[in-house]
C-alpha positions in Angstrom: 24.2 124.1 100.9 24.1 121.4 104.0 27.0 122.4 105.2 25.0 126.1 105.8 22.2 124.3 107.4 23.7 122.5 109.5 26.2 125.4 110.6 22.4 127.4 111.1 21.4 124.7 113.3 24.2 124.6 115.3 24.2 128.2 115.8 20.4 128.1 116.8 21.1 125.1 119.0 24.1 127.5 121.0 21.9 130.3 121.1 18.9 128.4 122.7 21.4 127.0 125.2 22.5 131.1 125.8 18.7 132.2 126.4 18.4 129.2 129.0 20.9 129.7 130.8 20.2 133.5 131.2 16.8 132.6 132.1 18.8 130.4 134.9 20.6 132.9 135.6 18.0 135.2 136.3 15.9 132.5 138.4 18.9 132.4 140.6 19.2 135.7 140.7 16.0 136.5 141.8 16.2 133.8 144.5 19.8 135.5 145.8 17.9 138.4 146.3 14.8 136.7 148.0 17.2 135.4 150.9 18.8 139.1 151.3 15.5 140.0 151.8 14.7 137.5 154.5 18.1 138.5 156.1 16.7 142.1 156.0 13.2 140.6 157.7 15.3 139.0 160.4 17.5 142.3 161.2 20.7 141.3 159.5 22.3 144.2 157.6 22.7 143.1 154.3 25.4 145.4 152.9 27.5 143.5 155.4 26.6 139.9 154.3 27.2 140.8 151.0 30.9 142.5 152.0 31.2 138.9 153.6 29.9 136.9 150.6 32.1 138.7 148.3 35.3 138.4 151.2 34.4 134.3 151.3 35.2 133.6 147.5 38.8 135.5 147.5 41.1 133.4 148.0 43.1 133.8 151.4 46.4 135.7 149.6 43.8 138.1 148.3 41.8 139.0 151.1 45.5 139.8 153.3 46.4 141.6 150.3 43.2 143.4 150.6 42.9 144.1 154.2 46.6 145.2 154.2 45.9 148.1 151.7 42.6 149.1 154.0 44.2 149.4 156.9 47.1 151.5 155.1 44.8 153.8 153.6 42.9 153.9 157.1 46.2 154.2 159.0 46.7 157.5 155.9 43.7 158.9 156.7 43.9 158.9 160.3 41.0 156.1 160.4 42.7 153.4 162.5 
């Protein structure tokens, strides 16, 4: 019978830890979107920053990897 509570506790403990950290998660969230909306407010195109954002955490093989294939499929597509 302990061994069931304290296995319950434990499991409410890790599940407390789960709805903070969303809640977190969220804050952040919100605040992510707060700046792209300032960015917006000051004329930046946001759809870009984000491209960039999301370009700046691949790592550098990735990205040439990346680009290589656009500017095949451009080059396919008469784009380039």
């Amino acid at each position: 019978m302990a061994q069931g509570s304290i296995a319950a506790d434990e499991l409410r403990l890790l599940i407390e830890r789960i709805e903070r950290l969303e809640e977190e998660k969220k804050a952040i969230a919100d605040d992510v979107r707060d700046v792209y909306g300032e960015a917006k407010a000051r004329g930046y195109d946001t759809k870009t920053m984000r491209a960039i954002v999301r370009l700046r955490r691949m790592e550098t093989h990735d990205r040439q990897e990346a680009d290589a294939l656009l500017d095949t499929y451009k080059a396919a597509l008469g784009l380039a």
